[in-house]
C-alpha positions in Angstrom: 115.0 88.3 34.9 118.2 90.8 36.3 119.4 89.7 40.1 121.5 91.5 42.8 121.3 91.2 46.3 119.6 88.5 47.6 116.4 88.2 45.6 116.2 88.5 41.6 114.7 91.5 39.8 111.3 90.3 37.8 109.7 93.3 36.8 107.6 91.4 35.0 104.9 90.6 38.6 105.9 93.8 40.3 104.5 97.0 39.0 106.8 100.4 39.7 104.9 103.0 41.7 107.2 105.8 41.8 110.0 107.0 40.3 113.1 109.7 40.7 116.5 109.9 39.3 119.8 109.9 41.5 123.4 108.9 41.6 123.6 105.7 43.5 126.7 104.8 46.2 127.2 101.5 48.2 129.5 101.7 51.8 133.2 100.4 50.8 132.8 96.7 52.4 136.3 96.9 53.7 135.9 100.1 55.7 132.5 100.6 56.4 132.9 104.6 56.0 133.9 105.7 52.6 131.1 105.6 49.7 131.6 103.8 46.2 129.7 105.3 43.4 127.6 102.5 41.4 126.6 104.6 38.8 128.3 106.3 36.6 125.3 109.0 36.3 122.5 109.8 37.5 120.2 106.4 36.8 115.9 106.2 37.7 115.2 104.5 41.3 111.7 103.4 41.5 109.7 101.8 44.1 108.5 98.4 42.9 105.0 96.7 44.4 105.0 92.7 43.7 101.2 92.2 44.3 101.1 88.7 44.8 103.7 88.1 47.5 102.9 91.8 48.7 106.1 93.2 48.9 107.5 96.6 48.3 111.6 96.8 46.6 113.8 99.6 45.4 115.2 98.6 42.5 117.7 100.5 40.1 119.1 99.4 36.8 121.8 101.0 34.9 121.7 99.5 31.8 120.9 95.3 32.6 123.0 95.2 35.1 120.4 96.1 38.6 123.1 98.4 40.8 120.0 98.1 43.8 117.6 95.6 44.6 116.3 95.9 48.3 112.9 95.0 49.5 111.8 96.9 52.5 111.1 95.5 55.9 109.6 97.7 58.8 112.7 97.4 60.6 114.4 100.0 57.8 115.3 103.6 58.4 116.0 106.2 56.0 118.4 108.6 56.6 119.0 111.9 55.6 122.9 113.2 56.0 122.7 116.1 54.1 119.6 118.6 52.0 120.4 116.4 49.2 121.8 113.0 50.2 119.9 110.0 51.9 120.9 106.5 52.8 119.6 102.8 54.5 121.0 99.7 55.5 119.9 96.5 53.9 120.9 93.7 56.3 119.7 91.2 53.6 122.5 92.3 51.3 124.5 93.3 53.8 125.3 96.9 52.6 124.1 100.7 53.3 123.1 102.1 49.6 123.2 106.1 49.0 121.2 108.2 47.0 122.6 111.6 45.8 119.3 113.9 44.8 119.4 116.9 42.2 117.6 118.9 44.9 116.3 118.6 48.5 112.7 118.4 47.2 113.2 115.4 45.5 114.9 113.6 48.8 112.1 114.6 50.7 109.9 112.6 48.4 111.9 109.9 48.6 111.6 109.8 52.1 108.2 110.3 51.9 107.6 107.4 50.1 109.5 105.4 52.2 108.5 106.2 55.2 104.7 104.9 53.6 106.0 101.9 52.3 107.7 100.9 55.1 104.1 100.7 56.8 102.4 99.0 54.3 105.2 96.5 54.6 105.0 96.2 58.2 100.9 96.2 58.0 100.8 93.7 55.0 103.5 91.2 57.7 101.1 91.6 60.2 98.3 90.7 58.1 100.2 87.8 56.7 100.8 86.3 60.4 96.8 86.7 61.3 95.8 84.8 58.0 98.8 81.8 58.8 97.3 81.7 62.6 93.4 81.6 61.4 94.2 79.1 58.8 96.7 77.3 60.3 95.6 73.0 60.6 97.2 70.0 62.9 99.1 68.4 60.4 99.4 64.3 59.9 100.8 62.2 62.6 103.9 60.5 62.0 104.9 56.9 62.7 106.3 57.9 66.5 103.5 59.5 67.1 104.9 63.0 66.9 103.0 66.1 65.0 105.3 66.8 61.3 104.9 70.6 59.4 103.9 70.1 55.7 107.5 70.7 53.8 107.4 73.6 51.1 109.9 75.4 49.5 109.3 78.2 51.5 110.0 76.7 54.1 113.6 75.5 53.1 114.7 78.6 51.4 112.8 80.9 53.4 109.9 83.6 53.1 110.4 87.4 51.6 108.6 88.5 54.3 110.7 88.1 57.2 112.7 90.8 58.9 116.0 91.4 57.2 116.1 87.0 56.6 117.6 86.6 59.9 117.0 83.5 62.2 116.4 84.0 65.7 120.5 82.8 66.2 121.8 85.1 63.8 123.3 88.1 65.4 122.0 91.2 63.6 125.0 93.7 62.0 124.4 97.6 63.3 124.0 100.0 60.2 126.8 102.3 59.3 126.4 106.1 59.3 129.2 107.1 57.3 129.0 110.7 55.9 127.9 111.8 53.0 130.4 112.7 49.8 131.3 115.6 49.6 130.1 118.7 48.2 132.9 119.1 46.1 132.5 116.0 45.0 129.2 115.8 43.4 126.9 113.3 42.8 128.1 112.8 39.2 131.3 112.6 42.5 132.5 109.9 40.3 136.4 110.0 39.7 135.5 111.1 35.6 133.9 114.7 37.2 137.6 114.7 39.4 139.5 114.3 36.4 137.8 116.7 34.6 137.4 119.4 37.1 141.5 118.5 37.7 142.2 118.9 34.1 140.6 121.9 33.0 143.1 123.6 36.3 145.6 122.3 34.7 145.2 123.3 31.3 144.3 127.0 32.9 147.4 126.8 34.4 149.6 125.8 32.1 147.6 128.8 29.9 148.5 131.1 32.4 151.9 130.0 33.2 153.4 130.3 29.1 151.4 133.9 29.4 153.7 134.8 32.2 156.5 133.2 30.7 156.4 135.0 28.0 155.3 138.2 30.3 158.2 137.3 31.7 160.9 137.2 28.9 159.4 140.1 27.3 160.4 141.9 30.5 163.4 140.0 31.3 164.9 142.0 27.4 162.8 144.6 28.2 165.0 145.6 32.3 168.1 145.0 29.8 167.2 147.8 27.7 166.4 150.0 30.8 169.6 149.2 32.4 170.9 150.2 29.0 169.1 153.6 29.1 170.0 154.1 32.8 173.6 153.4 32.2 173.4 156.4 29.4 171.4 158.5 31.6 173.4 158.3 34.3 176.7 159.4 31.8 175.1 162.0 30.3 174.3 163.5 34.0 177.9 163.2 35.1 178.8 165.0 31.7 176.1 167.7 32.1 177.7 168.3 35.8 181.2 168.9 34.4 179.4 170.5 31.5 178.0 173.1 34.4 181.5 173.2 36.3 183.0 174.1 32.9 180.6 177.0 32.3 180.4 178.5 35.8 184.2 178.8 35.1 183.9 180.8 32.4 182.8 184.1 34.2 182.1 186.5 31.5 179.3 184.1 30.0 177.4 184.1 33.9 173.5 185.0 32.2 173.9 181.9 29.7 175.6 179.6 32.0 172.6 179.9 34.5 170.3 179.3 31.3 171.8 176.5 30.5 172.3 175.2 34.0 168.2 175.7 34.7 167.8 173.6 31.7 170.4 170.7 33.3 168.6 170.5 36.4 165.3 169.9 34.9 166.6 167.0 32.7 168.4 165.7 35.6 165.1 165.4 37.8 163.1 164.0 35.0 165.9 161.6 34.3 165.7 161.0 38.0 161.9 160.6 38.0 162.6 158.5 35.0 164.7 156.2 36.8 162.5 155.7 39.5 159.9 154.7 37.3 162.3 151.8 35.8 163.2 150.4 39.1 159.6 150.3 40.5 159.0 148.5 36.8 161.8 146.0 37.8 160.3 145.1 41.3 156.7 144.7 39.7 158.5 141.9 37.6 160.2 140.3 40.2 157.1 140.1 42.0 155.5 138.8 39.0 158.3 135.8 38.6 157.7 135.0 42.1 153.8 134.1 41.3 154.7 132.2 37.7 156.8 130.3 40.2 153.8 129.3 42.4 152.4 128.9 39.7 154.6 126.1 38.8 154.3 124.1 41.9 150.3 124.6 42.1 151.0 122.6 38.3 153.0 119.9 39.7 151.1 119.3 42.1 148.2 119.1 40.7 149.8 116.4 38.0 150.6 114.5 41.0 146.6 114.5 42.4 145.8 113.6 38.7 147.9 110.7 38.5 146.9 109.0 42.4 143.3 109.7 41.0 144.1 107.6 37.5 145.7 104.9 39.9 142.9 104.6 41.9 140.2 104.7 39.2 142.4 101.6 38.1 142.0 99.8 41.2 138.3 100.8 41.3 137.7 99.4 38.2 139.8 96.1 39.0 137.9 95.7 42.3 134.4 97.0 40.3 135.3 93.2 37.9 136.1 91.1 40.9 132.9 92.1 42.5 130.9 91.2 39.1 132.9 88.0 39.1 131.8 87.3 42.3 128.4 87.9 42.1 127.9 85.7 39.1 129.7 82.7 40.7 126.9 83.1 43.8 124.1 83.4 41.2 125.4 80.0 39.8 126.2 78.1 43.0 122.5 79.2 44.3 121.0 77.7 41.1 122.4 74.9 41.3 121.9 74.7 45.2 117.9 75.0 44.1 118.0 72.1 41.4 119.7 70.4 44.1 117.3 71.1 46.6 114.5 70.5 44.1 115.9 67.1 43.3 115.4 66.0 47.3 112.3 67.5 47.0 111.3 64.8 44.4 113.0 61.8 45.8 111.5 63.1 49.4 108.2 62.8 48.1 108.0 59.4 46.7 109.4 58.3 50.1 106.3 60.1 51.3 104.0 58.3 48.5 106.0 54.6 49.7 104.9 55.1 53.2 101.3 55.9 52.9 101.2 53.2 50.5 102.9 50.6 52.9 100.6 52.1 55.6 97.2 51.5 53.8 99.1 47.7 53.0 99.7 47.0 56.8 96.0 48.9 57.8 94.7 46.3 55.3 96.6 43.4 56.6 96.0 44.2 59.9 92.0 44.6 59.2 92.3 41.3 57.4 93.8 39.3 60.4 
């Protein structure tokens, strides 16, 4: 026997009837709008018939430990938020579970089923109150004269039956609608998906960022060596000019000196062209440090998310054990409420057994006198 909620899980009376896989969630009890996974993967969700008490549950196990146990009442809705994520409030546990679907079909089925077990529940209740009314005796007289209800467990502890296990003075808690994860979160949106997603980015970018480092010392020697060559260029073109002004002197060499100074000209323009080239080079690589430096702050700040998400799967975890703690400790104290309450059962009915017996000794005294 596995419990949760407010009823225990024995699969052994209750036969499953159908059956899908999903990643289960639970409303944050604090703030009634963000969702807390339950699963850490996808675990089976079936639909559970007990036929002899006639009532339908959801129940969900991941591992022994059941993450959902909520039997259906006629006054529960299912919602669907999104084409692959559905919810409902069970006012018994006091909590709105979510189901996250591999696909839209199989939410719809969900639904589906649902929506049909939620009838039989509600047909089966009314059933139920027909057979109680048809059936239903005058019970014995007691001493004042006043007409006393047979006591049963059932009716100390309650049916399964009834709506939600409210009392007509109970006032009833609205269900939630909080939205549905994500859908960059998916429904393997656990924080170990985050992490992983977060630090595969990070090891990209710290790939990319030593390429461009090293892109960008390689170029860092590399406008050295140009400003190098440009600084040479640049003194062999001031001594070409005076070479020209030299030779343009010399008059009675004219045809050469225009030879040669054809020749100059073109190595000026290409060393002209040449240096063009360099400094378009040298802008490229500034405009490539200014990306590895965006780089850089996309890496620190993605450290940052990756260590608030390690924090807070801590404090998940922490709150995850309290919760465990405290379900146990309410499994206990409602055991030993029950041997309690069977205990007064006991003593209540040789009470019972005195009285009739004293009655049948004053009916006789009275007959004899």
């Amino acid at each position: 026997m596995l419990g949760t909620g407010t009823e225990p899980v024995c699969l052994s009376r209750e036969q499953p009837i159908f059956s899908t896989r999903a990643h289960v969630f639970q409303i944050d009890p604090s703030t009634k709008k963000n969702w807390v996974p339950t699963s850490k993967h996808a675990v089976t969700v079936s639909y559970f018939y007990d036929s002899t008490r006639n009532v339908y549950r959801i129940i969900s196990l991941e591992g022994s430990k059941a993450i959902i146990n909520s039997t259906i009442t006629p006054n529960m809705t299912f919602t669907k938020t999104s084409q692959k994520f559905g919810q409902w409030a069970d006012s018994r546990a006091n909590t709105v579970y979510g189901l996250g679907f591999p696909s839209e079909n199989h939410l719809v089925k969900f639904a589906e089923k649902f929506a049909e077990f939620k009838e039989a529940a509600r047909l089966a209740k009314e059933q139920s109150h027909d057979k109680m009314e048809l059936t239903s005796t005058p019970s014995q007289e007691s001493a004042s004269g006043e007409l006393l209800s047979p006591v049963t467990p059932e009716s100390i502890n309650g049916t399964d039956d009834e709506d939600g296990g409210a009392t007509p003075g109970t006032p009833q808690h609205t269900e939630p609608r909080p939205d549905p994860p994500t859908p960059t979160l998916p429904f393997s949106h656990s924080s170990t998906s985050i992490n992983k997603h977060w630090e595969a980015e990070l090891a990209a970018l710290k790939g990319n960022n030593a390429k461009l480092t090293a892109a960008l010392l390689e170029s860092t020697a590399n406008v050295k060596q140009w400003k190098q060559q440009l600084a040479a260029y640049q003194e062999e073109a001031e001594r070409l000019h005076k070479r020209v002004t030299e030779l343009e002197c010399v008059s009675g060499q004219t045809a050469v000196i225009k030879a040669q100074k054809t020749d100059l000209n073109q190595t000026i323009e290409e060393l002209q062209a040449t240096l063009g080239a360099k400094e378009e080079e040298l802008e490229r690589l500034k405009a490539e440090m200014e990306v590895a430096n965006e780089f850089q702050l996309q890496k620190e700040s993605l450290t940052q998310k990756l260590q608030a998400t390690e924090e807070r799967n801590q404090n998940l975890e922490a709150r995850l054990s309290a919760l465990e703690q405290t379900v146990e400790n309410a499994q206990q104290e409602r055991e030993a409420f029950r041997s309690h309450l069977r205990s007064l059962l006991q003593l209540l009915d040789g009470k019972i057994f005195e009285l009739t017996e004293l009655r049948d000794t004053l009916a006789k005294l009275i007959e004899s006198s």
